[in-house]
N, C-alpha and C positions, 0 to 999 in steps of 0.2 A: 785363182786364189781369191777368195772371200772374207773379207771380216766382219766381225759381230758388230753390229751400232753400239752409239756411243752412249749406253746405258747403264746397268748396274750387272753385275758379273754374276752367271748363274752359280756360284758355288758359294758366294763369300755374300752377293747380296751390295758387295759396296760398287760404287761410283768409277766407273771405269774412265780411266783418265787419257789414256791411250791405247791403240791398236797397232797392229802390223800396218797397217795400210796408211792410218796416220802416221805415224812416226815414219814410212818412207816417204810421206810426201812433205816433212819436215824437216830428214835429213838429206836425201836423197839418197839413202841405201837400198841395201836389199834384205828383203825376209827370207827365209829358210821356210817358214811354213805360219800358216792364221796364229794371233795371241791376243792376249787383251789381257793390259795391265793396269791394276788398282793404283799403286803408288812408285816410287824410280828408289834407290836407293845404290851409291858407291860405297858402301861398307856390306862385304858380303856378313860379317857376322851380326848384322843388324836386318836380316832379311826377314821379310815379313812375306806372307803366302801373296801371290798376285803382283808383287814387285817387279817393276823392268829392272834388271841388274846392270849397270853400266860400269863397264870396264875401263879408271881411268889409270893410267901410267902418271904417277908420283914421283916425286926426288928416292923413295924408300922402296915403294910396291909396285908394281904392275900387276893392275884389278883382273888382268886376263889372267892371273894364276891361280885366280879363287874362283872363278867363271864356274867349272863343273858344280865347288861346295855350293855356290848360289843357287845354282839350279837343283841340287839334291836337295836346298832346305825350302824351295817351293816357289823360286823366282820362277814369274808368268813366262819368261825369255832374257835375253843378255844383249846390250850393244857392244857391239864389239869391234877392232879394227881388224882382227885375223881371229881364226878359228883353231881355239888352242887344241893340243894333241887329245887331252882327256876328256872332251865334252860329246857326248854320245853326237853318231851322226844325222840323230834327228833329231837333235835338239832346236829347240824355238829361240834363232837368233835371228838381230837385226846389225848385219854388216855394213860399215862405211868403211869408205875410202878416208885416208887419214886419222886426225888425231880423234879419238872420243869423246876429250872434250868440246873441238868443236862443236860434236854434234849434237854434246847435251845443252848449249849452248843455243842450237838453231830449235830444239825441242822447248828452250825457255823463252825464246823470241816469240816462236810461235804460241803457245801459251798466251806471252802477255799480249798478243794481238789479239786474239781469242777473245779475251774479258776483258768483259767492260767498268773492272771494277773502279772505284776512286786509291789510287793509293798512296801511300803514305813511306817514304824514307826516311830512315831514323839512323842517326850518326851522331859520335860525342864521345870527348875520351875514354866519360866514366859514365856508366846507366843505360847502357845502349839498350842492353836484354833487357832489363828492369823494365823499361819505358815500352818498349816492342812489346813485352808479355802483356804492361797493362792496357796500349792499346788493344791489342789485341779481347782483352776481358771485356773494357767496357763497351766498345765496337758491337762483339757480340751476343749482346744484347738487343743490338739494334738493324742487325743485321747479316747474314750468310759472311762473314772474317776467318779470311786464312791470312797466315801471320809464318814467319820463316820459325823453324826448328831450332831450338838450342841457340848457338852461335856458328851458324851458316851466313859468315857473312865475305867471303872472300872470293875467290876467283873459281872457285869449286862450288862452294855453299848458295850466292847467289843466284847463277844457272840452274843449279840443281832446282831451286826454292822455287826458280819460276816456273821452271816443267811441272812442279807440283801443282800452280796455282788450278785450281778450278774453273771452270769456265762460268760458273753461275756463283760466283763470288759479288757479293757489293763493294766489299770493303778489300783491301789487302794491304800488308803493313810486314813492309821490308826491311833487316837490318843490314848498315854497309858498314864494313871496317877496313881498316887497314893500320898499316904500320912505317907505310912508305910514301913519300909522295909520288903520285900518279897512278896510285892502286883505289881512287873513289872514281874516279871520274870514269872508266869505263864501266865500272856497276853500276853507279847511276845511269847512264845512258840506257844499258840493258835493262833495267828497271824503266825507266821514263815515271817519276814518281808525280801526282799532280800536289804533294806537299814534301817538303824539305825539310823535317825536324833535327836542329843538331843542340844535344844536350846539353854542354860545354865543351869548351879546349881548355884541358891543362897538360903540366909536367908527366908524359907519360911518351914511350917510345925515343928520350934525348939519346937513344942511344945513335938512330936515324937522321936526326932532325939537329941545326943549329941552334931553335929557340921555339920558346909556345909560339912566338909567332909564323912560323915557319908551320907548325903543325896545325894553325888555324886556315893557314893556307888551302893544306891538302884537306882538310876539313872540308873547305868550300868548296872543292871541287865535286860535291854533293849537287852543287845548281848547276853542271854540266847537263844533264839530265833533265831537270826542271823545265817544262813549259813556260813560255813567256808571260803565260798569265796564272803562272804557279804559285804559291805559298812558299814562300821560306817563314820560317818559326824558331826564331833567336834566342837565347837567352840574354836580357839585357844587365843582370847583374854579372854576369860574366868580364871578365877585362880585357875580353878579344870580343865584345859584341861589334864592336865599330871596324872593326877590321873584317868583320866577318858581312856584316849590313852593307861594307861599301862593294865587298866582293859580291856578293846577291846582285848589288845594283848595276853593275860591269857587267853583268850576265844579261843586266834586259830587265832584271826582274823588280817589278814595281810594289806587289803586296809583302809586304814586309811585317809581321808580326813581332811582337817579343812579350817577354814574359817576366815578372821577378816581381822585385819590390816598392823599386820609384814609379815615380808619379807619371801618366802619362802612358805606362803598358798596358797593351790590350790584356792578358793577364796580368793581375796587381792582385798578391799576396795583402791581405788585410790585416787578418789576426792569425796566430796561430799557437797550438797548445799541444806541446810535444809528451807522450804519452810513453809509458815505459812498452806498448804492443802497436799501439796505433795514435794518431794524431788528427785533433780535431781543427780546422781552417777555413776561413772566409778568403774568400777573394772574388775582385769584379772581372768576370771576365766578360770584355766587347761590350761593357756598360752594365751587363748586368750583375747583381749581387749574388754569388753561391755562395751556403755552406753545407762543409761537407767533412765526412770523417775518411781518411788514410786507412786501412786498414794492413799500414806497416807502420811501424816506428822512424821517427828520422826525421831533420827538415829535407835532407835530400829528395828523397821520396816525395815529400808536399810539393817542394820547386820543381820536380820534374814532370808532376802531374799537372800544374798548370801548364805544361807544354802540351801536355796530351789533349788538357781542355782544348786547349788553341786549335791542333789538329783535326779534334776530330769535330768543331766546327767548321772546319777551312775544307772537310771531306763533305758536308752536308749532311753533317750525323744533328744529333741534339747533346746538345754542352751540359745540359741541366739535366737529362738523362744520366749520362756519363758521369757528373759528378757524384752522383748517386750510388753508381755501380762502384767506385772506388771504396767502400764500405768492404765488399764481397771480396777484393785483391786476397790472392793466393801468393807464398813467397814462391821464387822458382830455384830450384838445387841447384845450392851451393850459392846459394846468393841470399842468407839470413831463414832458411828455413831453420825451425826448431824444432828439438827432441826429448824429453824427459827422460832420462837413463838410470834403470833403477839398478842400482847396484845389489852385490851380494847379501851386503847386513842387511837390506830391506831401503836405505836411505837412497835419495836422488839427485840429481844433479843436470844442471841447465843448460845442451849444448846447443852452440848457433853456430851454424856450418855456413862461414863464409870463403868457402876454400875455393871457390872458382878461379877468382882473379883478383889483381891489386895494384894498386897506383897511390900515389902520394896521398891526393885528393880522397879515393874511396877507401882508404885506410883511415882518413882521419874521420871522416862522416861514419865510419861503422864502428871505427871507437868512442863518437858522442854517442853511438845507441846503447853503446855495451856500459856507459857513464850511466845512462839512465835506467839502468835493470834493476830492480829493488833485489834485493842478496839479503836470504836469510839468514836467522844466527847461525854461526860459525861457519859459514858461507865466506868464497872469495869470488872477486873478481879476475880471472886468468886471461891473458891472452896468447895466443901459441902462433905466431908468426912467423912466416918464413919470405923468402926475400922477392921486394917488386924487382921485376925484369924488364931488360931495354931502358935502362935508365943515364948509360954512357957512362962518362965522366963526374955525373953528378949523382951517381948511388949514392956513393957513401955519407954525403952533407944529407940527400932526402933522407935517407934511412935513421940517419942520429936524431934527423930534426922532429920523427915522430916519440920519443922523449918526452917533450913536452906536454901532448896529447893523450899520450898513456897517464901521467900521470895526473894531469886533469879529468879523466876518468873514472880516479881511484882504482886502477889496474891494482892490484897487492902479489900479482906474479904473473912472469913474464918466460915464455917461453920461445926460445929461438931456433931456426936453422938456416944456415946458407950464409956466405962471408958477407956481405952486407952489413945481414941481421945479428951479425959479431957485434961490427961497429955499434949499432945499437946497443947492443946488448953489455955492451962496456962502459956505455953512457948512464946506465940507469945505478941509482942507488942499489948496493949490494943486498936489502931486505927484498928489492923487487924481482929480483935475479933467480926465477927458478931454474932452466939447466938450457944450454945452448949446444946445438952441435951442428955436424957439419950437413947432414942432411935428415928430409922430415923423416925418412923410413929408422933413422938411429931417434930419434927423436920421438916418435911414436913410443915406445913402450914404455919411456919415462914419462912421456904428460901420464899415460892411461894408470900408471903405477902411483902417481901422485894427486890424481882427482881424487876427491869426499865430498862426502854429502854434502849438499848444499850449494855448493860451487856453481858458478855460471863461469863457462868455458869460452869463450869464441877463438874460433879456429879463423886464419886469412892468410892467403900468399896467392903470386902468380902461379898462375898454370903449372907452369915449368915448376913451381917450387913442391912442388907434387904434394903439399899440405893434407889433400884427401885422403891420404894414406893415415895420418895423422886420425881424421873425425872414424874413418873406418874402425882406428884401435878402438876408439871410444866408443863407439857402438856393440862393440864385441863384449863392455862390459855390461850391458842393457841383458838383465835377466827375466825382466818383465815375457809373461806370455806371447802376448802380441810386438816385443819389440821389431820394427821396421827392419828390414833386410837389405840393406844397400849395397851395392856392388859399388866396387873401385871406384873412384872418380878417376884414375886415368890407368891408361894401360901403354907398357911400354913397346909394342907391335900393333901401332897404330896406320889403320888403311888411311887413304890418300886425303880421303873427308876431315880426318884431324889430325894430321901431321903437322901442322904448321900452328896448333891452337888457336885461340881467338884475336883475332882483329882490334885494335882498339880507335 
């Protein structure tokens, strides 16, 4: 048995990342017969032509029951632990002994021995992907950067992410999350990052956890991983920086970075001029003076790109390159992209789809953006919130306590779902009170029934608060020609890959 080298795939032209003959001398299985695959993917209905399909067994699914559909939509072959009844018997698979995740697991090890790139782990209650995308951006500029997908950052996502890495990568830039303690510290290792960036620790997962300090804890288990002569890259405005710095140093680790506002940070935020699209900012980063424009709204966004500066100096990129490319920043779905929706009379209205995810902290930063939106006449400021999850015992105080924030905003209506977001929603002055229920899919047709022209929407809730249901209504009134065609943001038969949502 023969396999093709390790070059570009004569049908598709793309980058062949593994073969039959690789892949068993990574897993230690067996082939059925020669393949050669572009890309791995555990969601059969996300198969792309040339894909290895790996069959992983889920709390929900077992991936060996979608095996055949994967192969009918053009998966190169399947890893598989047994050979299920419906997969023809010359199909191109690759058999192990035991679980599949291990094996996708020894396909990610192998991988990151493979390349040589510098890489970068990025961890923090809130901005994980934010901060991951824009390394990723301004990286790639400077160099061959693969960066993980989406929010792959779990006991799934990360192996996967590494079997994908390229072997002729410079750069690569990892997201880790968790929810529990003792779920960073094995990612990191399987990563082996040579930079440690954690965004901040706050109030998010108490459902888990005794206290933020507790979750700064498992935070730090990010430098289990870490090289002794690694970079960790701190937030020092944060109020777990020092808990977080002493934990680095317990590890071995000496170069210690951080970033904010006082005096004395290798990143030191200067000036900065918060913009209703984007944000213009000076800061010295390692002595020297940038400035440079955000090309998102938010100080979040500014503070977390001074980490990035940090990073992708500690990678041996150029910081002053980089600052530059933060101009160019693209939002990523569900995380403040915008839409202009032109309704039936002809008039439009402003949505910001921040429906991915939500936490105390990235609720209040995305309602100072939605404060500085300029609102035309007879224009409102709305917000359609549904409820942050894993909050324990202390939902219902975080929930009421964004109150305050909405209406420092100038929110002029409020729209709710999920018992939380009750509590909220009892708290606010009865003019600010537009309709609350019990979930976003009952919830959906009243916002979409009561947007008008003019209006700037923002949509936000946890995953779980399935809010995307919610921006979908609202797209459905987009009559424009070219209005954007979005599919669901979640789906309730989800494979193994997102069963569990994202990590924080």
């Amino acid at each position: 048995m023969t396999s093709p080298p390790l070059t570009n795939h004569p049908l598709t032209n793309l980058p062949i990342l593994w073969t039959d003959a690789s892949a068993v001398a990574a897993t230690g299985g067996r082939a059925t017969r020669p393949w050669a695959a572009t890309g791995l993917s555990i969601d059969s209905r996300k198969i792309a032509p040339g894909d290895l399909f790996i069959a992983i067994q889920g709390p929900n699914f077992d991936g060996h029951a979608f095996t055949a559909a994967a192969l009918a939509a053009g998966a190169a072959a399947a890893l598989v632990s047994r050979v299920p009844d419906d997969v023809p018997a010359d199909a191109p698979l690759l058999i192990v002994d035991g679980d599949t995740l291990d094996a996708m697991a020894a396909l990610g090890q192998t991988s990151r021995a493979a390349c040589g790139a510098r890489i970068v782990g990025v961890t923090g209650s809130v901005g994980k992907t934010s901060t991951k995308e824009t390394l990723r951006h301004v990286l790639a500029a400077q160099g061959a950067t693969y960066a993980t997908e989406g929010s792959l950052n779990n006991h799934w996502g990360v192996p996967l992410s590494l079997a994908r890495l390229p072997a002729d990568s410079r750069f690569g830039v990892f997201e880790l999350g968790m929810n529990h303690a003792g779920e960073l510290g094995p990612l990191s290792r399987q990563v082996r990052p040579h930079v440690a960036l954690i965004t901040n620790v706050e109030a998010v997962h108490l459902e888990f956890f005794d206290s933020v300090a507790a979750i700064a804890d498992a935070k730090a288990e990010i430098f289990e991983g870490l090289a002794p002569n690694g970079v960790a890259i701190l937030n020092r405005d944060n109020a777990q920086f020092d808990r977080l710095a002493a934990a680095a140093r317990a590890r071995g680790l000496s170069r210690i970075h951080s970033f904010g506002t006082a005096d004395g940070t290798d990143a030191q935020l200067l000036d900065l001029t918060l913009g209703a699209t984007s944000s213009a900012a000076t800061a010295r980063v390692h002595g020297q003076t940038l400035s440079f424009t955000v090309a998102m709204p938010g100080r979040h966004w500014v503070m977390n790109s001074l980490g990035v500066l940090l990073a992708v100096a500690a990678l041996g990129g150029d910081a002053a390159q980089a600052a530059q490319s933060l101009a160019t920043l693209n939002p990523v779905k569900g995380r403040g992209v915008r839409k202009t929706v032109t309704l039936a009379d002809g008039g439009t209205f402003t949505l910001v789809d921040e429906s991915y995810n939500a936490s105390p902290a990235a609720m209040a930063a995305t309602l100072g953006v939605l404060g500085n939106l300029p609102v035309a006449e007879g224009g409102r400021r709305i917000a359609v919130l549904g409820d942050m999850r894993e909050l324990g015992d202390t939902a219902d105080a975080l929930h009421a306590d964004l109150a305050g924030p909405l209406l420092a905003a100038g929110v002029e209506r409020v729209y709710a779902c999920g018992p939380h977001m009750r509590v909220l929603f009892d708290r606010l002055p009865p003019d600010r009170r537009g309709a609350w229920t019990e979930s976003s899919r009952d919830l959906a047709p009243i916002v979409a029934d009561a947007v008008r022209a003019n209006d700037v929407v923002m949509v936000k809730g946890s995953l779980g608060s399935r809010t995307g249901l919610i921006v979908d209504a609202l797209l459905t009134l987009d009559t424009a020609q070219n209005a954007a065609k979005t599919p669901a943001t979640t789906n309730t038969a989800n494979p193994p890959d997102t069963a569990n949502g994202p990590r924080g």
